[in-house]
N, CA and C atoms as an extended XYZ file, in Angstrom:
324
Properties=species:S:1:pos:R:3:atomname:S:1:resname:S:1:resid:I:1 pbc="F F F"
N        -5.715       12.306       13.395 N   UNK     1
C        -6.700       11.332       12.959 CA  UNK     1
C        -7.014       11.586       11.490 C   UNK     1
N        -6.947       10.550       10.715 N   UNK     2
C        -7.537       10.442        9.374 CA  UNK     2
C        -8.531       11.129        8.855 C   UNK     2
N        -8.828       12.267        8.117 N   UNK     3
C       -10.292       12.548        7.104 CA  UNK     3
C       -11.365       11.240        7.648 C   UNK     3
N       -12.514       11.401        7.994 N   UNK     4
C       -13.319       10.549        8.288 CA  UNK     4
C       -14.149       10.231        6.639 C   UNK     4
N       -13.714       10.952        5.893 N   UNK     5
C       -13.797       10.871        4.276 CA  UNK     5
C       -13.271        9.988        3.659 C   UNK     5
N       -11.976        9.567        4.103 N   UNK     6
C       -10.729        9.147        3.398 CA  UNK     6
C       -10.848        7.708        4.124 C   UNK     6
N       -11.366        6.938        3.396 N   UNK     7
C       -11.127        4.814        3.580 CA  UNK     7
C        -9.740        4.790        3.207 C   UNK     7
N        -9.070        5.088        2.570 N   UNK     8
C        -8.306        4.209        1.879 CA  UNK     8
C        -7.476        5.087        0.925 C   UNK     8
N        -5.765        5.269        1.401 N   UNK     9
C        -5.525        6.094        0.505 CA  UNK     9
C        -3.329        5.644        0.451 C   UNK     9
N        -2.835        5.660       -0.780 N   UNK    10
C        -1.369        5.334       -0.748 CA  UNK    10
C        -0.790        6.935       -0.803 C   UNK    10
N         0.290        6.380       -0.029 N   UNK    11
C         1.193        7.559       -0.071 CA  UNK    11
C         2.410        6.969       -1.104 C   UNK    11
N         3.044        7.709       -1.658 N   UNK    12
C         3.650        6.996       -2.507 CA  UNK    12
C         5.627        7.914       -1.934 C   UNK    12
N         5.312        8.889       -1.296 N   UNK    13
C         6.688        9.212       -0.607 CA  UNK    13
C         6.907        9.509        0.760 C   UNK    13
N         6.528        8.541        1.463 N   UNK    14
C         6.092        8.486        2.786 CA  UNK    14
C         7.340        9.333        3.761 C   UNK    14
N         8.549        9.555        3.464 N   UNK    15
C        10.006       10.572        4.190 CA  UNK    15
C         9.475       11.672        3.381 C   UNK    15
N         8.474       12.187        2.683 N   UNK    16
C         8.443       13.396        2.173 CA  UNK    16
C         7.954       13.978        2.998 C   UNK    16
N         7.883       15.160        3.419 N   UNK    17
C         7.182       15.543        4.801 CA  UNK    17
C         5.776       16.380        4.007 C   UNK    17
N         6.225       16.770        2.569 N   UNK    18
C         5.028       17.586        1.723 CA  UNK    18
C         4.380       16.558        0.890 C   UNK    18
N         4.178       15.355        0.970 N   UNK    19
C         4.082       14.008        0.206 CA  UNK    19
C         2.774       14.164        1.009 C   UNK    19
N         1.721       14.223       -0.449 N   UNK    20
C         0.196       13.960        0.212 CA  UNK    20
C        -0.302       12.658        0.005 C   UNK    20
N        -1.262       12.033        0.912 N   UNK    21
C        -1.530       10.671        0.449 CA  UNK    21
C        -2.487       11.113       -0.969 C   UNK    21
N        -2.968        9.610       -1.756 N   UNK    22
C        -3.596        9.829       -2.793 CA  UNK    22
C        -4.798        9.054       -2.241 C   UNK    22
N        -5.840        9.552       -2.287 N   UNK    23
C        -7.040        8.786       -1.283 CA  UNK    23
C        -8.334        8.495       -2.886 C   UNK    23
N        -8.879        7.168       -2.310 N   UNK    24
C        -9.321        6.400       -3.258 CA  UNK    24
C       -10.510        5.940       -2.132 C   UNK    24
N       -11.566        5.810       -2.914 N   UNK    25
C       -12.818        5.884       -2.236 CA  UNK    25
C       -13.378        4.399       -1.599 C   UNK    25
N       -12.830        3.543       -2.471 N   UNK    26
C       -13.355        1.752       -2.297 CA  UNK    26
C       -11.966        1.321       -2.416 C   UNK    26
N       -11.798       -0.167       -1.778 N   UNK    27
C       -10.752       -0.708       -1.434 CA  UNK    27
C        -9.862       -0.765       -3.068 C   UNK    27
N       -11.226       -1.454       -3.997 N   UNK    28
C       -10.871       -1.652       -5.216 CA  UNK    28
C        -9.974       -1.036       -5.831 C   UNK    28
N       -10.157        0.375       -5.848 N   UNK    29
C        -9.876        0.914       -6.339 CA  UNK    29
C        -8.057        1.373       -6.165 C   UNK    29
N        -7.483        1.369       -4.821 N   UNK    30
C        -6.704        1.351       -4.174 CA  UNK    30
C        -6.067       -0.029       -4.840 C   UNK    30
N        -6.074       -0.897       -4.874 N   UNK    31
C        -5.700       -2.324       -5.514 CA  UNK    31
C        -5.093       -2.319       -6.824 C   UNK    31
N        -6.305       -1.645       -7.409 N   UNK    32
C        -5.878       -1.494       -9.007 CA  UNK    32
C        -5.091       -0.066       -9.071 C   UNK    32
N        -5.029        0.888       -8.359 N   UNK    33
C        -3.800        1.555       -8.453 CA  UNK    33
C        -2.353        0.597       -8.193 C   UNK    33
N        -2.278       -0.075       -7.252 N   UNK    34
C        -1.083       -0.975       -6.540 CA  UNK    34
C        -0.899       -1.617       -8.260 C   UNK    34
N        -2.002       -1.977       -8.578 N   UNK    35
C        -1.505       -3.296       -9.722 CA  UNK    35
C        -1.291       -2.335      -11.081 C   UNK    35
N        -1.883       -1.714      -11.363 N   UNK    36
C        -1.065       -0.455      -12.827 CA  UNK    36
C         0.524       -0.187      -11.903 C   UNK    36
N         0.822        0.266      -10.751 N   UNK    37
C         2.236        0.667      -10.350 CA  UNK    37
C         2.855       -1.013      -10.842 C   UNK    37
N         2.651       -1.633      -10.267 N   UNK    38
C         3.286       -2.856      -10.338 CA  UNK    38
C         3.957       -3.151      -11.453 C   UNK    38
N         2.821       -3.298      -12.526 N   UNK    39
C         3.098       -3.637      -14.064 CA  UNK    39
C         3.543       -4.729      -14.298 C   UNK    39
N         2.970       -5.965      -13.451 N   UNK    40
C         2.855       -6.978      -13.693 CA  UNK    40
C         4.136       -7.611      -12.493 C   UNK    40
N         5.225       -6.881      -12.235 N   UNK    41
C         6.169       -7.757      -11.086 CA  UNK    41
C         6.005       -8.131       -9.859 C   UNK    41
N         6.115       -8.938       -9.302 N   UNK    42
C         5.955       -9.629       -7.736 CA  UNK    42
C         5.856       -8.266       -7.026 C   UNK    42
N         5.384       -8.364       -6.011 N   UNK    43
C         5.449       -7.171       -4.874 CA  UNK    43
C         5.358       -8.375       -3.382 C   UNK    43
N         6.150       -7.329       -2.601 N   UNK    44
C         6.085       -7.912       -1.021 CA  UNK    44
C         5.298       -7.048       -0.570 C   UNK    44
N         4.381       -7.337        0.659 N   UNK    45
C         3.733       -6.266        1.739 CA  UNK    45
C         4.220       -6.516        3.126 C   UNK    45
N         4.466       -5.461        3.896 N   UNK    46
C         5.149       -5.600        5.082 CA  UNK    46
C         3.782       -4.900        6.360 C   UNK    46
N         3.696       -5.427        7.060 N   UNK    47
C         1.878       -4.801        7.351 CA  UNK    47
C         2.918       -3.713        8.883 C   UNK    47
N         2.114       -3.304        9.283 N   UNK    48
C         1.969       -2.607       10.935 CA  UNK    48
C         3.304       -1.205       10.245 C   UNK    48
N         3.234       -0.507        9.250 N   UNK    49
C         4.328        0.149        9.602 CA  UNK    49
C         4.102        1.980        9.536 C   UNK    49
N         4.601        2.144       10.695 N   UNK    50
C         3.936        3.751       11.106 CA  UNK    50
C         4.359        4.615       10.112 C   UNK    50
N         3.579        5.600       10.111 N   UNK    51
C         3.803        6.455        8.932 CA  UNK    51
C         3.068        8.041        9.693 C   UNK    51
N         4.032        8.946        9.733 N   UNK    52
C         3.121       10.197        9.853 CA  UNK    52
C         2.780       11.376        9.128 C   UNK    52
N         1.270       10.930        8.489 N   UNK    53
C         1.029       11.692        7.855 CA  UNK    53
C         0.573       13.481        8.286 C   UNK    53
N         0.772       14.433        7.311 N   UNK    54
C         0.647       15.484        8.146 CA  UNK    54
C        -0.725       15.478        8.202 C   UNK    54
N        -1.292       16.394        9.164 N   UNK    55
C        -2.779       16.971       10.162 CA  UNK    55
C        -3.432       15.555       10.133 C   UNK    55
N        -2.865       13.988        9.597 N   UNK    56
C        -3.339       12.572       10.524 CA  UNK    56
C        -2.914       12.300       11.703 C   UNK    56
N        -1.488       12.661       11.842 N   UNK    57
C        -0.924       11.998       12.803 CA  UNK    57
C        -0.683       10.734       12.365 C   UNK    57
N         0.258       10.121       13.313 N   UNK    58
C         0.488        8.615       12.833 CA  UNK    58
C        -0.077        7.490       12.718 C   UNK    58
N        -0.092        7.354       11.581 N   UNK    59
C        -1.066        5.656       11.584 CA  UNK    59
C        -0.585        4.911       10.980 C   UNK    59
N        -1.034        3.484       11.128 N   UNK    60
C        -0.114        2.293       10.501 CA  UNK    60
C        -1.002        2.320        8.666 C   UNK    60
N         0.084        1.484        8.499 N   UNK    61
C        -0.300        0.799        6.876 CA  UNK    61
C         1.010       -0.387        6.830 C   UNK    61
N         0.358       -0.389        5.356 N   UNK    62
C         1.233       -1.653        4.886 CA  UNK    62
C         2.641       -0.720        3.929 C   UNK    62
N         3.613       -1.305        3.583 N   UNK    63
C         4.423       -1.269        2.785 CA  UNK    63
C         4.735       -1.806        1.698 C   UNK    63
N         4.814       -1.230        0.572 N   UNK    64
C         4.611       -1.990       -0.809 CA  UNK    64
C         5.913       -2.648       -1.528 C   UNK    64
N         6.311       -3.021       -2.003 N   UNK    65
C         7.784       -2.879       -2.773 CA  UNK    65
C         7.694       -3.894       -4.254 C   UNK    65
N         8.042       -3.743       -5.159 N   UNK    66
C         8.451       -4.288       -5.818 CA  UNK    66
C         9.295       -5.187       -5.755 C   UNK    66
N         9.552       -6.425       -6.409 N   UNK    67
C        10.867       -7.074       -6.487 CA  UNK    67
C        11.488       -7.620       -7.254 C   UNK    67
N        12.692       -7.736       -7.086 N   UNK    68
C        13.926       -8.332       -8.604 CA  UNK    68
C        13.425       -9.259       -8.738 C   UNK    68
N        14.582       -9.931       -9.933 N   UNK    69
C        14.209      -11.364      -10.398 CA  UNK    69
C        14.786      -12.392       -9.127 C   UNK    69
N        15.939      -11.255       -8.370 N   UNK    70
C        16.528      -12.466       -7.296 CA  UNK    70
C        15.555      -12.477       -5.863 C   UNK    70
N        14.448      -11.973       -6.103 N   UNK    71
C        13.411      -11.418       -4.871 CA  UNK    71
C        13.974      -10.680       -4.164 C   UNK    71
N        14.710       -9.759       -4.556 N   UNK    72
C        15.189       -8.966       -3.724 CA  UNK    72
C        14.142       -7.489       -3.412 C   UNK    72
N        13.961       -6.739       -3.094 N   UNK    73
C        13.129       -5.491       -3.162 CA  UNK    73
C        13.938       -4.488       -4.344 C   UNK    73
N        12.993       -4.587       -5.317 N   UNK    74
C        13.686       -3.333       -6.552 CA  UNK    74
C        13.396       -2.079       -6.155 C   UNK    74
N        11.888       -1.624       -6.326 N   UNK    75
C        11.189       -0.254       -6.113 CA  UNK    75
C        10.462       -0.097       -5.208 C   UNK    75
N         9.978        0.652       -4.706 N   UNK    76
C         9.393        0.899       -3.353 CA  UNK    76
C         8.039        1.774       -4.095 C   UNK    76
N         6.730        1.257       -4.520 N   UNK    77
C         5.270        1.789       -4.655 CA  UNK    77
C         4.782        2.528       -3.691 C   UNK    77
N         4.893        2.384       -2.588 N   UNK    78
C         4.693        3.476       -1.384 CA  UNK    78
C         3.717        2.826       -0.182 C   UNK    78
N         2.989        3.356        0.810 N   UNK    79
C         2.881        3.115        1.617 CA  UNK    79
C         0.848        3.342        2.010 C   UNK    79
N         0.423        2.052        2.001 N   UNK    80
C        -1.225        2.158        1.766 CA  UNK    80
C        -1.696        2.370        3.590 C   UNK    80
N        -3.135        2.878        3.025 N   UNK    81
C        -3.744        3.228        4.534 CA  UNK    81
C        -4.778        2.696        4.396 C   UNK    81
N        -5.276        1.400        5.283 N   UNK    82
C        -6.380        1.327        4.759 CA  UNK    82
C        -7.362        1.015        6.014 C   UNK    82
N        -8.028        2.120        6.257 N   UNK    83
C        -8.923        2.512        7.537 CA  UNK    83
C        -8.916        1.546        8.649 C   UNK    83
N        -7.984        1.316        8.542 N   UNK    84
C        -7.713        0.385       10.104 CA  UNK    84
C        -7.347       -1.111        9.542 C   UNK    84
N        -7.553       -1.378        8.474 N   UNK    85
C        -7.232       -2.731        7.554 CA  UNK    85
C        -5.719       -2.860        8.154 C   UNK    85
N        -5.417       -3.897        7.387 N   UNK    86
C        -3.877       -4.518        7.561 CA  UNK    86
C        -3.490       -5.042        6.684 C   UNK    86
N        -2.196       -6.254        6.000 N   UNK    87
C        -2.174       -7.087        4.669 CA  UNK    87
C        -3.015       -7.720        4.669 C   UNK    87
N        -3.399       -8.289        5.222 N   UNK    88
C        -4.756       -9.703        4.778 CA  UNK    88
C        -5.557       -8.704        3.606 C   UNK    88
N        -6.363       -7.984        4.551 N   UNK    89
C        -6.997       -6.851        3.530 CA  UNK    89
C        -6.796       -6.775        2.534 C   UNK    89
N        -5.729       -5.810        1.896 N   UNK    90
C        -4.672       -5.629        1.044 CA  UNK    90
C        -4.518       -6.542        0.354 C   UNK    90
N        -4.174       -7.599        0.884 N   UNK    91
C        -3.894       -9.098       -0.492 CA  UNK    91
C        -5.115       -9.375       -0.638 C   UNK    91
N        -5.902       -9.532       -0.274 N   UNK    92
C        -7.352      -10.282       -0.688 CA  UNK    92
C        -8.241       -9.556       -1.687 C   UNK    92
N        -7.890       -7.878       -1.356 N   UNK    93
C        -8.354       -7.219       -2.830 CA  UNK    93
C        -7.620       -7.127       -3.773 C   UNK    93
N        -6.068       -7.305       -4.064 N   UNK    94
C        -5.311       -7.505       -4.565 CA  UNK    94
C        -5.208       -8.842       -5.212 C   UNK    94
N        -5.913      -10.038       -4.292 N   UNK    95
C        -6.411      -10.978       -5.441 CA  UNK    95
C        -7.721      -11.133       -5.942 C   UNK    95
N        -8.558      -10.069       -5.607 N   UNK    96
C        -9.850       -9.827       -6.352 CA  UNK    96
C        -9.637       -9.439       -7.513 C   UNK    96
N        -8.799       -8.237       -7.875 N   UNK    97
C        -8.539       -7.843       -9.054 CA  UNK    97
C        -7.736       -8.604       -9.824 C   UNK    97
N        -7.267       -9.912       -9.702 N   UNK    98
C        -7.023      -11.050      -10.524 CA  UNK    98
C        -5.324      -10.573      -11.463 C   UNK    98
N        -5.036      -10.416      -10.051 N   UNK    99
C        -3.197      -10.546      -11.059 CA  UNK    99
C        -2.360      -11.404      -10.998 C   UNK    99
N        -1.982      -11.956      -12.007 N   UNK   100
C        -1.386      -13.095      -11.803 CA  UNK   100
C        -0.254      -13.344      -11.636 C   UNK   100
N         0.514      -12.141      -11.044 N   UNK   101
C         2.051      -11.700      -10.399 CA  UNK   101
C         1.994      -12.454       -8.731 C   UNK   101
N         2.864      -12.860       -8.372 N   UNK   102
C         3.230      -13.147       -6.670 CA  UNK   102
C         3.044      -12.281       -5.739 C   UNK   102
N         2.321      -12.243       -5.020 N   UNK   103
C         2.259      -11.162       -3.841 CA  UNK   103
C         2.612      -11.945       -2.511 C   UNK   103
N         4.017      -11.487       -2.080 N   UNK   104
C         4.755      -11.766       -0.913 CA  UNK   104
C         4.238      -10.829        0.408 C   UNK   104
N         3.739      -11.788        1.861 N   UNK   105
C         3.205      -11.153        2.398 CA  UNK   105
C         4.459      -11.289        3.808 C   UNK   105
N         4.931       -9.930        4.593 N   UNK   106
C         6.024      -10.552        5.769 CA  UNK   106
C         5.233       -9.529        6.636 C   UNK   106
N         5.029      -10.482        7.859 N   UNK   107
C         4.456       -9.101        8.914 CA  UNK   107
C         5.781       -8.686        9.511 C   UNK   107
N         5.039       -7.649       10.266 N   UNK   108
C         6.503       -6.549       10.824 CA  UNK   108
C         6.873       -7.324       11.820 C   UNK   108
């Protein structure tokens, strides 16, 4: 189970088995990390996808990715947790912070 501390936090090498999440206190804040990684290119989110973090155990998040010019997936930003949230979540603070890049949403 999750830090009862920890709302909201990206892992950014989720097959790392020593890959710590990076935990961020308000959703916001989590968002505007996603959007500095971004640097302005489209991103897809892929929601429900398990991830086991160590002494959490497994819990879902979303999946981030970057994408080409052909929409293909370029880079992979890593993998958000957001206390039981899902994409809706995720995109909706992601269009709070006002970026004016495409955010592609595919559920699992």
């Amino acid at each position: 189970m999750p830090n009862p501390d920890v709302r909201f936090a990206l892992v950014r090498e989720p097959t790392n088995p020593l890959a710590l999440p990076v935990a961020y206190p308000m959703l916001s804040e989590l968002a505007r990390a996603i959007h500095v990684d971004r640097a302005g290119a489209p991103i897809e989110l892929q929601d429900a996808v398990p991830l086991n973090i160590r002494d959490w155990g497994e819990v879902l998040g979303v999946a981030i990715w970057t994408l080409g010019e052909g929409g293909d997936r370029h880079r992979y930003i890593g993998l958000a947790w957001l206390d039981g949230g899902g994409r809706r979540q995720l995109e909706a603070a992601l269009k709070a912070r006002h970026s004016t890049a495409p955010t592609i949403g595919r559920a699992a």
